[in-house]
C-alpha positions as CSV (number, residue, x, y, z in Angstrom):
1,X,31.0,133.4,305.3
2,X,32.3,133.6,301.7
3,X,30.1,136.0,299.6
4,X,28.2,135.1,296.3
5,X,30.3,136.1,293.0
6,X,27.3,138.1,291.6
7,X,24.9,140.5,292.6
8,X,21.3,139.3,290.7
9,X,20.1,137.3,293.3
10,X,17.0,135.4,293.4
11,X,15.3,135.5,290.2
12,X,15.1,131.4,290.3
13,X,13.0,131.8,292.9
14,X,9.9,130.7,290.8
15,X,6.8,129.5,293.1
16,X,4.0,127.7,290.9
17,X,1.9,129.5,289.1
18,X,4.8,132.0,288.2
19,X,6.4,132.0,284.6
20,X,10.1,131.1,283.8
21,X,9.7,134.2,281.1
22,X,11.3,137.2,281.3
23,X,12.5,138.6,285.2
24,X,16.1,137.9,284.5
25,X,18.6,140.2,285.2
26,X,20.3,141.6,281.8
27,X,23.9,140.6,280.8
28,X,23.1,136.8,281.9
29,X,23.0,134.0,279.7
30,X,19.8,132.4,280.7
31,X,18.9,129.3,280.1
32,X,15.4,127.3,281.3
33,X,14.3,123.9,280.2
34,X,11.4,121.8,281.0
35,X,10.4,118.4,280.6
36,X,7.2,116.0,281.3
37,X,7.7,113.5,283.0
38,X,5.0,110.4,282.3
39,X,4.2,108.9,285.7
40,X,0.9,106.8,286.8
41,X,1.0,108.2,290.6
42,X,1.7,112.0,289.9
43,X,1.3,112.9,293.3
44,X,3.7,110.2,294.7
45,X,6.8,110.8,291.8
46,X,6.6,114.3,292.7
47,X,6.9,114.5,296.1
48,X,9.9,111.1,295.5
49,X,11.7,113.8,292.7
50,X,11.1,117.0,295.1
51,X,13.0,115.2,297.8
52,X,15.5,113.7,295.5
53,X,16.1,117.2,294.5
54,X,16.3,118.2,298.0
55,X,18.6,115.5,299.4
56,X,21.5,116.2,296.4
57,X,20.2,112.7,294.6
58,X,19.3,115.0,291.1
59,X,22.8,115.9,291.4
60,X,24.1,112.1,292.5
61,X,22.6,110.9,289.4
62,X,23.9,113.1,286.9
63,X,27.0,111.8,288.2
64,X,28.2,115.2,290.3
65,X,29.8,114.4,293.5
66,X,28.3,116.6,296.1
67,X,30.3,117.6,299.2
68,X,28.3,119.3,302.2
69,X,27.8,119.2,305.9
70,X,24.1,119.4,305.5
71,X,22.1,116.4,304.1
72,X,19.8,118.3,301.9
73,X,19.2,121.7,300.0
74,X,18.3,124.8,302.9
75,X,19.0,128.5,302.9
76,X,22.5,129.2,303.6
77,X,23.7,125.5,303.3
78,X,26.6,125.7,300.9
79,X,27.7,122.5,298.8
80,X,30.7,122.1,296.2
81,X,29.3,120.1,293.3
82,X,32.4,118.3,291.3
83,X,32.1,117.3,287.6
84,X,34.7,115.5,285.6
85,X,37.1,112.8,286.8
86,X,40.7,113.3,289.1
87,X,43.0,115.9,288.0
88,X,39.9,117.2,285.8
89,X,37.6,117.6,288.1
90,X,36.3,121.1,288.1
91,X,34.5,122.0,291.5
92,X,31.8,124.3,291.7
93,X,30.9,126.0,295.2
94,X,27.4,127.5,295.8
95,X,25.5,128.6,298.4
96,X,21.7,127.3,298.4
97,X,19.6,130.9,298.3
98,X,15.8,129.4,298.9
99,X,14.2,125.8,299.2
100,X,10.9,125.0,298.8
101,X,9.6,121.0,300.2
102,X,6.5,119.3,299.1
103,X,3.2,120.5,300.5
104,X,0.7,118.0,301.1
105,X,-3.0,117.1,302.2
106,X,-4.5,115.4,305.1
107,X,-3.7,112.3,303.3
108,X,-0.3,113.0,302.9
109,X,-0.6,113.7,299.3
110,X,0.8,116.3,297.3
111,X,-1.2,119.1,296.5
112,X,-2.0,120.1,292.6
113,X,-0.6,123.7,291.7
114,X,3.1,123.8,293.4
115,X,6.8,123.2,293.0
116,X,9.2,122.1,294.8
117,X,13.4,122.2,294.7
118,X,16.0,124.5,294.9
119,X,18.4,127.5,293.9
120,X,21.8,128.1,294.2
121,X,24.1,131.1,293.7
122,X,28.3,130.4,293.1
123,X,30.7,131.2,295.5
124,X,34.3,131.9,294.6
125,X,35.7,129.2,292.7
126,X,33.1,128.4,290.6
127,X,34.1,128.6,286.7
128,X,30.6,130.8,286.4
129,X,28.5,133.3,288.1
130,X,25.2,133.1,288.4
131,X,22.6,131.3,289.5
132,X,20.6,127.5,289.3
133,X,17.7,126.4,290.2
134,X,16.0,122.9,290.2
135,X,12.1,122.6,290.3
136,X,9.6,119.3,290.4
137,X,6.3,121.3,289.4
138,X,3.0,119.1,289.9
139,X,0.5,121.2,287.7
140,X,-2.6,122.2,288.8
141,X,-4.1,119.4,286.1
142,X,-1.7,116.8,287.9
143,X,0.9,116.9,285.4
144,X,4.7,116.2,286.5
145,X,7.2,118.5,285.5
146,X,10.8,118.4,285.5
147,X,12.4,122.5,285.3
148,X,16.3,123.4,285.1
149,X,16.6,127.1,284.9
150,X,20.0,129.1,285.5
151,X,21.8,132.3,284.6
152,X,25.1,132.8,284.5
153,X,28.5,134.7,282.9
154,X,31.8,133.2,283.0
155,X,33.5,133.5,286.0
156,X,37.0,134.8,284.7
157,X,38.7,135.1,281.3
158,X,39.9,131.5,281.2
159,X,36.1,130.5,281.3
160,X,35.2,133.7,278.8
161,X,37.5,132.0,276.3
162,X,36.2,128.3,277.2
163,X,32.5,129.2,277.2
164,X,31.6,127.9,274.1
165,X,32.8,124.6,276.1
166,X,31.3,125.2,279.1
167,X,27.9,125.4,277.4
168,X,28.2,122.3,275.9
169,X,29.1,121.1,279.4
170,X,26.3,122.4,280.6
171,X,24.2,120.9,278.0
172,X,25.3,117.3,278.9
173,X,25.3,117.8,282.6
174,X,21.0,119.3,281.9
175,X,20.6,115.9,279.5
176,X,22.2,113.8,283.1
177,X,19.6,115.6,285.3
178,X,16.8,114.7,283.0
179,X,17.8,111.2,283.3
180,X,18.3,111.5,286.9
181,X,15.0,112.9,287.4
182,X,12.7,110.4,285.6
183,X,14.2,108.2,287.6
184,X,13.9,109.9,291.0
185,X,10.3,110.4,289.8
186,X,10.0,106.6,289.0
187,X,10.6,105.7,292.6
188,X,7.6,106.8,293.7
């Protein structure tokens, strides 16, 4: 089994209520946005978007192609997420560290006051190190939040000098799985 290419493991690990502030390990570049996402069913677009997230769709419709034997996001499942077109195509190898699925009621609805998603750490090959994680919060006021957080370093000296590009990159691949997650949201 190919080992992670950092040591910091875990810290996306974020169960509802706990903060995205502070608890990173030092020397990352961290990086954590959230968004709102307006829905009239609350309940049914987050449980839709935490098994979109689940199933690799976030990443399908940011326009990654995702390559794994396993149909959605477990521990130990490892995926390699590609970016870019042909020759360009960078590929990114990770190894899912924790998952977390919708918990619902006796009704079958979602509970108030959870998230659900994903993390992943990088295996060799990745252009960073570090780690992502992927959350669809419902609030405890049955709000519907979309959360990105990662924390990385560049994986070599090629990436070191192309960082300032690879943040842009990862700018406009976040912008894709806002996108992709109103509209996994939407489906419900």
């Amino acid at each position: 089994m190919e080992q992670f290419t950092y040591g910091d493991r875990g810290a996306t690990d974020r169960p509802f209520p706990e903060s995205f502030d502070g608890r990173w390990p030092p020397g990352y570049t961290v990086m954590v946005e959230s968004r709102e996402i307006a829905t009239n069913d609350p309940s049914a677009a987050f449980i839709a978007l935490t098994e979109g997230i689940l199933a690799w769709e976030l990443h399908r419709g940011a326009g990654l192609t995702m390559r794994s034997d396993a149909r959605r996001a477990e521990p130990g499942v490892v995926v390699v997420a590609g970016f870019g077109v042909g020759p360009a195509r960078i590929k990114a190898p990770c190894r899912v560290i924790w998952s977390r699925a919708p918990q619902l009621d006796g009704a079958g609805r979602a509970v108030p006051g959870q998230r659900g998603g994903f993390g992943y750490g990088t295996l060799p090959g990745h252009p960073v190190k570090g780690e992502e994680g992927f959350y669809a919060e419902l609030t405890a006021d049955n709000r519907l939040l979309f959360i990105c957080s990662a924390y990385s370093v560049p994986a070599g000296l090629a990436f070191r000098l192309a960082s300032p590009l690879t943040r842009l990159t990862q700018r406009f691949v976040l912008s894709r799985y806002i996108r992709a997650a109103r509209a996994l949201a939407s489906a419900g």
